[in-house]
MARVONU-398307 format. One record per residue: residue number from 1; x, y, z of N, C-alpha, C in turn. Coordinates in nm, 4 decimals. Atoms other than C-alpha are relative to their C-alpha. Layout:
@nr: NUM, npx: X, npy: Y, npz: Z, capx: X, capy: Y, capz: Z, cpx: X, cpy: Y, cpz: Z;
...
***
This chain:
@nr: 1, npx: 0.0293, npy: 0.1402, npz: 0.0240, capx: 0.3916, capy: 0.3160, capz: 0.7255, cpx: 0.0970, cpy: -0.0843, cpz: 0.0806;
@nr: 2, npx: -0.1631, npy: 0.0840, npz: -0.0977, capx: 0.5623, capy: 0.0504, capz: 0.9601, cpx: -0.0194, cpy: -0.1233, cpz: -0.0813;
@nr: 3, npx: -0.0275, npy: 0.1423, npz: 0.0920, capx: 0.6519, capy: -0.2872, capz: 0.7467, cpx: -0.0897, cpy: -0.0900, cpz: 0.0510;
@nr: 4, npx: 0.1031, npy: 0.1274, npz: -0.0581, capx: 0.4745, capy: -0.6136, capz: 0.8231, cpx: 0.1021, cpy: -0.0684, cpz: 0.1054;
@nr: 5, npx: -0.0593, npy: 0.0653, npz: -0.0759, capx: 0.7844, capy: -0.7383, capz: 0.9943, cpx: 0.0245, cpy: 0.1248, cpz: 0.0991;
@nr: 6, npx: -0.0071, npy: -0.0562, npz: -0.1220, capx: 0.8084, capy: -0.4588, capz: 1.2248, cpx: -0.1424, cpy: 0.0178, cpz: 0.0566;
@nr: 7, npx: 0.1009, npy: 0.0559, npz: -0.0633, capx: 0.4703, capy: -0.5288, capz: 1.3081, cpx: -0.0275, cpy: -0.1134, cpz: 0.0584;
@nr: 8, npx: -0.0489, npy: 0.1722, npz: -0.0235, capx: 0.5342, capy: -0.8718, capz: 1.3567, cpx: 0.1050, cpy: 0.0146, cpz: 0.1885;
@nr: 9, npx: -0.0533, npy: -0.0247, npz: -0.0979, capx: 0.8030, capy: -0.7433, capz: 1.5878, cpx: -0.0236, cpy: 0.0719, cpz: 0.1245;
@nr: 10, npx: 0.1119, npy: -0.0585, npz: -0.0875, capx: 0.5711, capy: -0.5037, capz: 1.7867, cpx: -0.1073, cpy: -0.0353, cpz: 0.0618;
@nr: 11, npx: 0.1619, npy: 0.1154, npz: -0.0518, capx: 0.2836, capy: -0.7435, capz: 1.8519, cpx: 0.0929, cpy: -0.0725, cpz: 0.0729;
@nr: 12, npx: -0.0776, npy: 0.0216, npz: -0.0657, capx: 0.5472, capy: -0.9575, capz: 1.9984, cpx: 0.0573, cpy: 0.0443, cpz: 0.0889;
@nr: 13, npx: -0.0391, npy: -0.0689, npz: -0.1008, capx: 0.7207, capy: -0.7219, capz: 2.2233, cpx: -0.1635, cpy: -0.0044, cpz: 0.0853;
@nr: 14, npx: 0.1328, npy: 0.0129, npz: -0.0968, capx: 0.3275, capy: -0.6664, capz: 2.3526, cpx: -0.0306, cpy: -0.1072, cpz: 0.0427;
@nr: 15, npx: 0.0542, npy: 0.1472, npz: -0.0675, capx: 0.2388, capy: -1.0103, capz: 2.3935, cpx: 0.0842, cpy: -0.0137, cpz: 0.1072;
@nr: 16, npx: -0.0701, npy: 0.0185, npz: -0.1384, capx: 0.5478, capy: -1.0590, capz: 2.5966, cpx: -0.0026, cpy: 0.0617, cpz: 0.1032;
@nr: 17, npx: 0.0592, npy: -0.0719, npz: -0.0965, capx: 0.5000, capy: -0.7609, capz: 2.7878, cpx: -0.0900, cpy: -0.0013, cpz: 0.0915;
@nr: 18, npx: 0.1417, npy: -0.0356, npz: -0.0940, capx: 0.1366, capy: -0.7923, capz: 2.8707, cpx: 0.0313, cpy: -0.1865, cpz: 0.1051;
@nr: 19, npx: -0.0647, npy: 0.0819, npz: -0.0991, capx: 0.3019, capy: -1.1731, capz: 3.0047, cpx: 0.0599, cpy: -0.0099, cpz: 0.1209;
@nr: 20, npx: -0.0382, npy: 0.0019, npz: -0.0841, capx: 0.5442, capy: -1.0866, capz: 3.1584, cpx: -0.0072, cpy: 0.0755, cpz: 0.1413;
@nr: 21, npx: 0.0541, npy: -0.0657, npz: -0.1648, capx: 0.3878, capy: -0.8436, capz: 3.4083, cpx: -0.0899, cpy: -0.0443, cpz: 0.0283;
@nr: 22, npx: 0.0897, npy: 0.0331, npz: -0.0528, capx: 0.1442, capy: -1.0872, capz: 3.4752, cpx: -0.1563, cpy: 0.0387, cpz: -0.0029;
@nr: 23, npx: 0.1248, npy: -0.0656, npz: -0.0258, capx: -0.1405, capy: -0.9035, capz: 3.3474, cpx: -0.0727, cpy: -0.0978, cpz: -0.0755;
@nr: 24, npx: 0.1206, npy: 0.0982, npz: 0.0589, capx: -0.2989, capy: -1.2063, capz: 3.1563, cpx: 0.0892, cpy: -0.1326, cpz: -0.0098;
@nr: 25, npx: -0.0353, npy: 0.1077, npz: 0.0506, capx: -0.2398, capy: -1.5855, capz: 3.1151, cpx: -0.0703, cpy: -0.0340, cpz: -0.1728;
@nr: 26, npx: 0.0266, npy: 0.0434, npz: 0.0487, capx: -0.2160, capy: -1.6736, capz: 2.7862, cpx: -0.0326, cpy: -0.2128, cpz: -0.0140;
@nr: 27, npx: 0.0475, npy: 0.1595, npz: 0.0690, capx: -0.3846, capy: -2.0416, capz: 2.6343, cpx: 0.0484, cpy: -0.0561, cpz: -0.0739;
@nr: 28, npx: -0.0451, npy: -0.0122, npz: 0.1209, capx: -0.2816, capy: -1.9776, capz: 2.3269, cpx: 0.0954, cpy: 0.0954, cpz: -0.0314;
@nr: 29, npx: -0.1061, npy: -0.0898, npz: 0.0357, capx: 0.0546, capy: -1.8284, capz: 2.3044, cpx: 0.0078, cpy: 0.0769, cpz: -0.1435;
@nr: 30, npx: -0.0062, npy: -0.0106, npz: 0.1337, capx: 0.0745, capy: -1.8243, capz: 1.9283, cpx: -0.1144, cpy: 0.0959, cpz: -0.0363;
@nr: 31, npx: 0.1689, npy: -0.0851, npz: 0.0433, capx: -0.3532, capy: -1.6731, capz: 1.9137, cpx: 0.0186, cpy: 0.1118, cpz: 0.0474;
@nr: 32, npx: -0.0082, npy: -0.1270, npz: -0.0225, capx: -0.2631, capy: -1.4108, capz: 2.0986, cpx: 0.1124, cpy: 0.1173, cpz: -0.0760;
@nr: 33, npx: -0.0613, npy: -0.0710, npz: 0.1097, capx: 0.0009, capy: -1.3090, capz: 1.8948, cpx: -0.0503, cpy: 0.0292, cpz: -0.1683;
@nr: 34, npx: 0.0696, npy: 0.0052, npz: 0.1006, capx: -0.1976, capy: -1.3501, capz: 1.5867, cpx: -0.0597, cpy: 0.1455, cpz: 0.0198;
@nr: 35, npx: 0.0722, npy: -0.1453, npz: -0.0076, capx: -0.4589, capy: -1.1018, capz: 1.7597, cpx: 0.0309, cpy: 0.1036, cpz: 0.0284;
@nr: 36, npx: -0.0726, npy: -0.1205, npz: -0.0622, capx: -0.1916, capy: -0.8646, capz: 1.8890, cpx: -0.0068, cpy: 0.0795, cpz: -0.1587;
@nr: 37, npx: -0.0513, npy: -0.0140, npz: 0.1287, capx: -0.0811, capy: -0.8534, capz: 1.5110, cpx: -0.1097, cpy: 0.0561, cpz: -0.0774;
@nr: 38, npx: 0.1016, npy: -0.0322, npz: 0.0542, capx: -0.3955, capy: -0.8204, capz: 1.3903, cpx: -0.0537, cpy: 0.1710, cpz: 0.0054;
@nr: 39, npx: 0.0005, npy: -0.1357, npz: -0.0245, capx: -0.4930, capy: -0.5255, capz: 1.5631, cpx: 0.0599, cpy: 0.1306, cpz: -0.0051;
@nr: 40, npx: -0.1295, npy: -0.0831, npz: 0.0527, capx: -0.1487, capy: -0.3640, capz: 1.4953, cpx: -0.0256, cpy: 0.0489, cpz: -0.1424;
@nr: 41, npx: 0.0178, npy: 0.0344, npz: 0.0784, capx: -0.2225, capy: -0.4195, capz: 1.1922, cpx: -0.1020, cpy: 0.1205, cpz: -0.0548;
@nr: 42, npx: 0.0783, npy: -0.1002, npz: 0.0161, capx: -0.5518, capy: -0.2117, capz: 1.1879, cpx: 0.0242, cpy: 0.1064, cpz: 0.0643;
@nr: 43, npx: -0.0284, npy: -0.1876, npz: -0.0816, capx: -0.4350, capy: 0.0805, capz: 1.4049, cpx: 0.0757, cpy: 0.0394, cpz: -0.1205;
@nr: 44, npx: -0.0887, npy: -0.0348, npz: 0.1052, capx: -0.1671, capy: 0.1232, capz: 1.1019, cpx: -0.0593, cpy: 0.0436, cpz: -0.0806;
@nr: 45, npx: 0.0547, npy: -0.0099, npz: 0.1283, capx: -0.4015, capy: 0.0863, capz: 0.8586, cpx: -0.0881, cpy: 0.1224, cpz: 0.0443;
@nr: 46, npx: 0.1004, npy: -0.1174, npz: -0.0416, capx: -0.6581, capy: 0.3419, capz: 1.0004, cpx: 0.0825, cpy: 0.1199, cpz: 0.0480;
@nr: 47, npx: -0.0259, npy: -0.1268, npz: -0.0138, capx: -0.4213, capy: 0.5937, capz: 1.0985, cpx: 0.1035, cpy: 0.0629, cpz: -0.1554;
@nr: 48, npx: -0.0196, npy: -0.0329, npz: 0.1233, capx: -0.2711, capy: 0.5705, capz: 0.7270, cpx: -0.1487, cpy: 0.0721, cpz: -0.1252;
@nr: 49, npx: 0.1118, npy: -0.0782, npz: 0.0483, capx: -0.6013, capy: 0.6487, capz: 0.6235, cpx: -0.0670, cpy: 0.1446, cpz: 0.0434;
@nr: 50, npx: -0.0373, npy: -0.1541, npz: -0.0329, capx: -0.6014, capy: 0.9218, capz: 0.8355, cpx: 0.0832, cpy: 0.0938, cpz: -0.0171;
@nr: 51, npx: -0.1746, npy: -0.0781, npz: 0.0463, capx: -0.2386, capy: 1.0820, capz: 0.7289, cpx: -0.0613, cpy: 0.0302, cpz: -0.1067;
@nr: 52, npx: 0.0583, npy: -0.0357, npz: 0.1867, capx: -0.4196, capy: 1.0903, capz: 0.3895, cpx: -0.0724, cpy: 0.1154, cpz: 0.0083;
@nr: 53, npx: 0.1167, npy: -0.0869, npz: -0.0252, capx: -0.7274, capy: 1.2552, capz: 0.4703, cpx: 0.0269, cpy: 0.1188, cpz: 0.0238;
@nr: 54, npx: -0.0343, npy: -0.1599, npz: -0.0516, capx: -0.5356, capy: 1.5352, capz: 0.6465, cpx: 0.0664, cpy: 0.0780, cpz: -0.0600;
@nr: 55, npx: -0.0355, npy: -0.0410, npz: 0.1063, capx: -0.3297, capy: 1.5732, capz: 0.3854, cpx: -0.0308, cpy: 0.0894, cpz: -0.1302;
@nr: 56, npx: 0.1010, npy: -0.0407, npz: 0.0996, capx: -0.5852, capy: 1.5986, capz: 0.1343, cpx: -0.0864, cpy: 0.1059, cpz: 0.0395;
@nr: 57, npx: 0.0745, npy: -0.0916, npz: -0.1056, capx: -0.7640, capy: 1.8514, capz: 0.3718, cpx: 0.1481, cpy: 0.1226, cpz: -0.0123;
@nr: 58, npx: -0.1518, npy: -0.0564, npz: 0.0156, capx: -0.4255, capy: 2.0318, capz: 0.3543, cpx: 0.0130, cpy: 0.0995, cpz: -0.1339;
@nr: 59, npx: -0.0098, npy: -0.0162, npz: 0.1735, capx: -0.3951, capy: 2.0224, capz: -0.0262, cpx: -0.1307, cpy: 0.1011, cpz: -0.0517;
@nr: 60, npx: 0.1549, npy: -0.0325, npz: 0.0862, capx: -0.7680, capy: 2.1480, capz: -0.0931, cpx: 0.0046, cpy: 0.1242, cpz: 0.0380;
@nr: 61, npx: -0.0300, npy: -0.1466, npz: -0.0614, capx: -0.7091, capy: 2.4871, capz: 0.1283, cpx: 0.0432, cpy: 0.1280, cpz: -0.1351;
@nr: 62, npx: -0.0158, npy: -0.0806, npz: 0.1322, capx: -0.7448, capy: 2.7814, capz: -0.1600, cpx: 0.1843, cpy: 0.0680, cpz: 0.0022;
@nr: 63, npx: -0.1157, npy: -0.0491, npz: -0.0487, capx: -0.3869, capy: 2.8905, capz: -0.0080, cpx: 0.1285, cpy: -0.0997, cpz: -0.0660;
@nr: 64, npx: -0.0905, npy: 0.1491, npz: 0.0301, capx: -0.0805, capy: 2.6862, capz: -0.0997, cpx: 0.0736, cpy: -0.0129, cpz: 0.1335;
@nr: 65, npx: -0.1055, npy: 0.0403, npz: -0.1424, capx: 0.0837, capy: 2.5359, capz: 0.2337, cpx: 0.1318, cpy: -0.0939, cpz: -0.0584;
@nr: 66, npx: -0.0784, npy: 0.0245, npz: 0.0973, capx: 0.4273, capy: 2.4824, capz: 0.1723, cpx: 0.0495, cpy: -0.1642, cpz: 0.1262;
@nr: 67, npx: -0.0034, npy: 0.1073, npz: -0.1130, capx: 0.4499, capy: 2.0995, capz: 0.4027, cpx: 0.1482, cpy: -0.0105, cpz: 0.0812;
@nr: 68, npx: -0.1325, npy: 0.0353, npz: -0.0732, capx: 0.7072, capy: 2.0821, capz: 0.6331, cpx: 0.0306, cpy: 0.1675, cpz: 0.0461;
@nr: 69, npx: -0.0355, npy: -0.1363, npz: -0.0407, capx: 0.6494, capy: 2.4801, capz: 0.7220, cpx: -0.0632, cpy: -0.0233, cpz: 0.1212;
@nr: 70, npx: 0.0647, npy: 0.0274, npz: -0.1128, capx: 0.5165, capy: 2.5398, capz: 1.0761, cpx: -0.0919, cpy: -0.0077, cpz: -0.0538;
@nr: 71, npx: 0.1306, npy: -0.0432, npz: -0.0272, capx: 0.1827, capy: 2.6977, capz: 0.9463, cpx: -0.0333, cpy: -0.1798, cpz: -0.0766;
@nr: 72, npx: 0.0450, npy: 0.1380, npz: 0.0709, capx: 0.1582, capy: 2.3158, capz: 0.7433, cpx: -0.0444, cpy: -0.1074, cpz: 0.1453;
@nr: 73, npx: -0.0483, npy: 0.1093, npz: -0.1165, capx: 0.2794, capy: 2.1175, capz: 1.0740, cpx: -0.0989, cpy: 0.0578, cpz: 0.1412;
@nr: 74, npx: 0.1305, npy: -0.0175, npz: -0.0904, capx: -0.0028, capy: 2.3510, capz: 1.3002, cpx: -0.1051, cpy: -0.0477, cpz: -0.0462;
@nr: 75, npx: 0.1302, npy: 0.0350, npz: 0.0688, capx: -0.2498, capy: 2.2650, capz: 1.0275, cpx: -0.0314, cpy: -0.1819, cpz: 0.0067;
@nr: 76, npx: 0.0184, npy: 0.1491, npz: 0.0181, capx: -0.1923, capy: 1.8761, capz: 1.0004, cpx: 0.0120, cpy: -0.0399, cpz: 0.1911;
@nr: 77, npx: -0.0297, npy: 0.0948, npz: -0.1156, capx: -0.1444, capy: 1.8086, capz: 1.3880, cpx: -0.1646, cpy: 0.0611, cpz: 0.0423;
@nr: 78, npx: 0.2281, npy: -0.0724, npz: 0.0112, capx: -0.5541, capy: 2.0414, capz: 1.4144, cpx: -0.0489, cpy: -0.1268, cpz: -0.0494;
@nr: 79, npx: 0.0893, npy: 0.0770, npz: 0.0715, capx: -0.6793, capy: 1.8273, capz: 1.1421, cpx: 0.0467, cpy: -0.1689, cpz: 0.0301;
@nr: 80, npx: -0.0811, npy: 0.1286, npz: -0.0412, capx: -0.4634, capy: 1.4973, capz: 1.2584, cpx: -0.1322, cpy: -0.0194, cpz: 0.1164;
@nr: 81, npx: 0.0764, npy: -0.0105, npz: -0.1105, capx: -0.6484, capy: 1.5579, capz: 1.5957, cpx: -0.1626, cpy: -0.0145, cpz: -0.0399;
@nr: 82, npx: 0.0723, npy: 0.0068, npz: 0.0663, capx: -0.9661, capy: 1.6257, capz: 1.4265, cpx: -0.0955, cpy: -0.1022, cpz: 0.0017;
@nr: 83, npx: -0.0072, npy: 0.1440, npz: 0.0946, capx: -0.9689, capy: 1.2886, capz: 1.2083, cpx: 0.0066, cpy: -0.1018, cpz: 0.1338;
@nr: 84, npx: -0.0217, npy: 0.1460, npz: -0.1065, capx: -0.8669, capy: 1.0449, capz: 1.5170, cpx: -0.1375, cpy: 0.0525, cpz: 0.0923;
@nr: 85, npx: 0.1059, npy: -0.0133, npz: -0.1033, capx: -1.1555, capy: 1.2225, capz: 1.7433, cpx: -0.1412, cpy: -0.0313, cpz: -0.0448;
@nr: 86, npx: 0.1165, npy: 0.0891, npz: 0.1064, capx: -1.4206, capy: 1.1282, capz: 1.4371, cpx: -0.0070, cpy: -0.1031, cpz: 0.0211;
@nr: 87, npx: -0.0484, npy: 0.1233, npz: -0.0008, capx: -1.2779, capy: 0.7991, capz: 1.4252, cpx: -0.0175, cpy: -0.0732, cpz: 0.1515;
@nr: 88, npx: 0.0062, npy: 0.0678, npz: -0.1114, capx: -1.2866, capy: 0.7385, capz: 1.8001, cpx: 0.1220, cpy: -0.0753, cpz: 0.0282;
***
């Protein structure tokens, strides 16, 4: 999970970024930070919904995986992969 203010602080670094190399004029300094934020915002949220899922995919396995063992950390970065290639 990243906070709201280090999202805040990450949309920012991008806005300035995608500025300062000239790759867009902003109009609306402030809107584009809004929509940087925004979108930050949903990548977080959708790949927290994915951390779950794989989890729970994890958990349901008739086996017990003990998390934080390799065979856990081969299984969740498979099903990690998986989940984001569904998702697009």
């Amino acid at each position: 999970m990243i906070s709201e203010s280090r999202q805040s602080v990450l949309a920012r670094l991008i806005v300035d970024s995608v500025w300062d190399d000239d790759l867009v004029d902003y109009s609306d300094e402030d809107g584009a930070f809004r929509a940087a934020k925004r979108v930050l915002a949903q990548f977080v949220d959708e790949d927290e919904r994915i951390d779950e899922t794989v989890r729970a995919k994890i958990r349901s396995l008739k086996r017990n995986v003990i998390e934080g063992s390799m065979e856990w950390e081969t299984l969740f970065a498979k099903y990690y992969q998986e989940e984001t290639n569904r998702h697009g």
